[in-house]
C-alpha positions as CSV (number, residue, x, y, z in Angstrom):
1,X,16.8,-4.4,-1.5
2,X,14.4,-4.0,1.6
3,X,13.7,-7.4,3.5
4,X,10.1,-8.7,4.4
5,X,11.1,-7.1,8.0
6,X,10.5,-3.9,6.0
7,X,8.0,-3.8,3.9
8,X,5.2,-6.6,5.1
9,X,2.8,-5.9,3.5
10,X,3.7,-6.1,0.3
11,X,6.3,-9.1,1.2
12,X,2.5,-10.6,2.5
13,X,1.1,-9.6,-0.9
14,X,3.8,-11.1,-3.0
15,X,3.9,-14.3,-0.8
16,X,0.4,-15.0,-1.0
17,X,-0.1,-14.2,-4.4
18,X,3.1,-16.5,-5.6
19,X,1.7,-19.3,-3.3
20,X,-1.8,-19.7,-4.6
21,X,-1.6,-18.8,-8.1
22,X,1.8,-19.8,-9.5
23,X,2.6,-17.3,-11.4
24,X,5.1,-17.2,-14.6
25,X,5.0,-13.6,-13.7
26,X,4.4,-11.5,-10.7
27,X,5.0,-7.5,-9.9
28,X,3.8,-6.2,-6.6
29,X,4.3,-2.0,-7.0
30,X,4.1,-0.3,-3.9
31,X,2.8,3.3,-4.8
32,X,2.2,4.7,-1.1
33,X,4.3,7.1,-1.5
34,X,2.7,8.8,-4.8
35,X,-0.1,9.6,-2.0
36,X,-0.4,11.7,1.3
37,X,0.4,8.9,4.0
38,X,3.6,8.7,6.2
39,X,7.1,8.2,4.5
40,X,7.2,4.0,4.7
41,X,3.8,3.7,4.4
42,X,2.1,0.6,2.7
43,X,-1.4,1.4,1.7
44,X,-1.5,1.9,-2.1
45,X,-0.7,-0.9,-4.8
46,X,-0.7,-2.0,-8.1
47,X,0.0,-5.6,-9.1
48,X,0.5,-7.6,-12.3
49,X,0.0,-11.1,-11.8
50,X,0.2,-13.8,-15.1
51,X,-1.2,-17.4,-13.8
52,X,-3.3,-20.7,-15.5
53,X,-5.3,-20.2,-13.4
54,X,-6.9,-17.8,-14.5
55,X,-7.7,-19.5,-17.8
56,X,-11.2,-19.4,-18.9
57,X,-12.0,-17.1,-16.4
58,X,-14.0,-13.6,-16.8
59,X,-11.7,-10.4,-16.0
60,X,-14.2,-9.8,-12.6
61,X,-13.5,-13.6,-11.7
62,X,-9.3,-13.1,-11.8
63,X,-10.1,-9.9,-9.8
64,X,-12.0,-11.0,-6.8
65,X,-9.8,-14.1,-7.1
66,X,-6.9,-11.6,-6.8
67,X,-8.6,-9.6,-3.7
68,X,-9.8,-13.1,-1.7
69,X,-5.9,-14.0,-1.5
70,X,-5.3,-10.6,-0.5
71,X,-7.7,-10.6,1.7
72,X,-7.0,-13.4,3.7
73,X,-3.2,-12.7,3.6
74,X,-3.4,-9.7,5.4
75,X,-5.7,-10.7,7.8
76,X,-7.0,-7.1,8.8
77,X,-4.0,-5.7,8.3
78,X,-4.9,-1.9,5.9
79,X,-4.7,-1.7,2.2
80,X,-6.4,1.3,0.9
81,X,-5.8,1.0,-2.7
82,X,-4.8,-2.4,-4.7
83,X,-5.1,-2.2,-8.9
84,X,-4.7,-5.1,-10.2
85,X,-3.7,-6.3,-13.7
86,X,-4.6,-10.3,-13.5
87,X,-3.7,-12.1,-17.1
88,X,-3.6,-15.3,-18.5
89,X,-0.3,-16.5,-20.4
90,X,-1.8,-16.5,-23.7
91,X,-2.2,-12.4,-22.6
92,X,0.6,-11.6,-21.4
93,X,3.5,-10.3,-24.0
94,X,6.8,-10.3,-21.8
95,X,8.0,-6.9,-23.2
96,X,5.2,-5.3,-21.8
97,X,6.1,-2.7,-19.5
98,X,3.9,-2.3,-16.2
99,X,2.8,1.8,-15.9
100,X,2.7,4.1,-12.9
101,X,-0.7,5.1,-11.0
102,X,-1.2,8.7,-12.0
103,X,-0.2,10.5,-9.4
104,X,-2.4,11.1,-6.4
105,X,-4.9,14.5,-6.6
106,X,-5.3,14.5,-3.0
107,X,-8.9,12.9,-3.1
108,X,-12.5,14.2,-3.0
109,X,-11.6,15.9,-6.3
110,X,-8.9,18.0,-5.4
């Protein structure tokens, strides 16, 4: 299993993530490598997050929530791509199984 050392960014995702929303469940999916950026890249993810907090609050709400942490745990640091799956526990059915991005079609419609 690859350290923080390796992979910061998405140790930085996960970190942030764990530490402001609590989370009874947490996946952070690095998918760079479905996409045309160097081998060891981190620029494309997907994340499933289950938290209280995001009781009572509209799907766009849990998302920019979601982004802000992000946002301000990376500090400029480059993610190109972040899709995001925020629940609440009354949502989330522990058997489900989080999906793959499709894979990457090269942008601008290729």
């Amino acid at each position: 299993m690859a350290n923080s050392v390796e992979k910061p960014i998405e140790a930085a995702i996960r970190e942030g993530l764990a530490g402001q929303l609590n989370p009874i469940h947490l996946e952070v999916v690095n998918e760079s490598y479905m996409h045309n950026v160097p081998k060891g890249a981190e620029t494309h993810f997907k994340v499933l997050v289950v938290s209280e907090q995001f009781d009572g609050l509209p799907l766009i709400k849990r998302h920019r929530l979601v982004n802000e942490i992000v946002k301000q745990k990376l500090a400029g640091d480059f993610v190109h791509a972040l899709s995001i799956e925020a629940k609440t526990p009354t949502q989330w059915d522990p058997n489900y199984k989080l999906e793959p991005s499709p894979n990457c079609r090269g942008g601008f419609g290729k």
